[in-house]
C-alpha positions in Angstrom: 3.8 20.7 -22.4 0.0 19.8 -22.2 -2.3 22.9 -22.6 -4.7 23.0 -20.0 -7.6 25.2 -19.7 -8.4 27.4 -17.0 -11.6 29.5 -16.2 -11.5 32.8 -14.5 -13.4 32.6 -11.0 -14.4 36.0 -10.5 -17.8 37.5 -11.4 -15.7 40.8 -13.2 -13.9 38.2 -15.4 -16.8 36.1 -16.2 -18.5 39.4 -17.5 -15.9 40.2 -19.6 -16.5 37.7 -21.8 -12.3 36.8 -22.1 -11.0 33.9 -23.7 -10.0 30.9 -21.5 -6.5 31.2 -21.2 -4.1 27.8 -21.6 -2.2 27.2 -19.0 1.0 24.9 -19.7 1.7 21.8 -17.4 5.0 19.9 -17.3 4.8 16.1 -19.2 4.1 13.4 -16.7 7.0 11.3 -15.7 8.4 8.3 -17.8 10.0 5.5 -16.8 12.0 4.4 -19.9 14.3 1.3 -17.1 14.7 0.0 -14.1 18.0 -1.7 -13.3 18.6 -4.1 -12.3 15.2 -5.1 -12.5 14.6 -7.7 -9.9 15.9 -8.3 -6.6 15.0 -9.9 -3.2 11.9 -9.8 -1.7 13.9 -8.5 1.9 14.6 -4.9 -0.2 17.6 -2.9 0.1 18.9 -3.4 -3.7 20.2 -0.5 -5.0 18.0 0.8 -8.7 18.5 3.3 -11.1 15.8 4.4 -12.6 15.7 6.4 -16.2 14.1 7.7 -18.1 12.3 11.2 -18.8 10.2 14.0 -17.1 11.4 13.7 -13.4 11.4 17.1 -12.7 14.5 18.3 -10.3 14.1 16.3 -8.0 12.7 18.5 -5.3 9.5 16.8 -5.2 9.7 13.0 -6.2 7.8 9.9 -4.8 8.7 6.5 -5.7 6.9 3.7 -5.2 7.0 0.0 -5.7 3.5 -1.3 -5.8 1.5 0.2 -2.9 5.1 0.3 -0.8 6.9 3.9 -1.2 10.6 3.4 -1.5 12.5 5.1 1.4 14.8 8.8 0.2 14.7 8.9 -3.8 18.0 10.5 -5.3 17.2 12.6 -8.2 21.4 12.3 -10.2 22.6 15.0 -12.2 21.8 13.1 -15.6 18.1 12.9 -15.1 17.8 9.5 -13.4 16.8 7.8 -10.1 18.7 5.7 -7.5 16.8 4.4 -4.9 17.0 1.3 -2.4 14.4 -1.2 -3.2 11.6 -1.6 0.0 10.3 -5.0 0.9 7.8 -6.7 -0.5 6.1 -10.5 -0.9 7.6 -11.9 -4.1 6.2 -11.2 -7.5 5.9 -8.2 -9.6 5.3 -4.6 -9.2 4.9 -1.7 -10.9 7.3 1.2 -10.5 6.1 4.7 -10.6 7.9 7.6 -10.2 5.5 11.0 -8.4 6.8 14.4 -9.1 3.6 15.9 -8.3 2.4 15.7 -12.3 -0.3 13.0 -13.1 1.9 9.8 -14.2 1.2 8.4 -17.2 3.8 5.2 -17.4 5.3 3.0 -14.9 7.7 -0.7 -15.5 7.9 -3.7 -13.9 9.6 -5.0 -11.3 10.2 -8.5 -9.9 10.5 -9.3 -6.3 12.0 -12.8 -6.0 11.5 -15.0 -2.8 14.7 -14.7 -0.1 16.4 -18.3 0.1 18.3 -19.4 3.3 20.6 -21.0 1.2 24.3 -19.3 1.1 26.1 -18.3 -1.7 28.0 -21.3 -3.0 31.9 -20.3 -2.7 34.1 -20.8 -5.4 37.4 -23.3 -5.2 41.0 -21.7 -4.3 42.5 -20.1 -6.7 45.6 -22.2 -6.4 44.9 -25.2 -4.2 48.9 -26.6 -4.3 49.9 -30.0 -5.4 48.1 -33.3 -5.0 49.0 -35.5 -2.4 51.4 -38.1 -3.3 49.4 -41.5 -3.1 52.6 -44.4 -2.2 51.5 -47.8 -3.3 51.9 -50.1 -0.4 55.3 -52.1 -0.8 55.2 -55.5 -2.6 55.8 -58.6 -0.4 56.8 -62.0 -1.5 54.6 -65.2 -1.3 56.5 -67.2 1.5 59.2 -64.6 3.1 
């Protein structure tokens, strides 16, 4: 915890010459890994985020760049999962809000959409070549 100082506000307390009295504020949130740690630029990939100081969970803000990322899960182990929001290709940085100043954040590449679909891979068991005949031998002159 990070000591911060506090000064009393009211005339009585100012008078009475009292120490300031430290007042103890939760670490800032660290992002220790994102993973996986790129995806498409369209969103919706599933992250888990570790790493230390995310509170519990009942205040948390995620964002990706500038773009928030929509419903944060805080998990039972202390981590993060949270679908990806769009955003142009490139990289961003991740920050995790739990209402604490935040001192760390980690990359994160958005990589450009292709049209392109997934090449398929060959049967399993595609059965037996055809049988190729040769064509049948003829005689010169019959």
């Amino acid at each position: 915890m990070l000591p911060i100082l506090t000064m009393l506000s009211t005339p009585a307390a100012a008078q009475s010459h009292r120490p300031v009295v430290p007042a103890e504020v939760p670490p800032w949130p660290v992002i220790t890994s994102i993973d996986p740690s790129e995806g498409p630029e369209s969103g919706g990939k599933q992250v888990l985020i570790r790493g230390a100081n995310f509170g519990n969970g009942t205040y948390l803000i995620v964002t990706f760049g500038d773009t928030l990322a929509p419903d944060p899960q805080y998990n039972p182990d202390g981590s993060v999962s949270v679908l990806t929001p769009p955003h142009p290709a490139g990289v961003v940085l991740v920050r995790v809000d739990t209402g604490i100043p935040n001192g760390s954040g980690k990359s994160y590449t958005y990589l450009p959409d292709t049209d392109e679909p997934e090449a398929q891979p060959p049967p399993a068991n595609p059965g037996p070549a055809p049988s190729v005949q040769p064509p049948p031998a003829t005689r010169p002159g019959t």
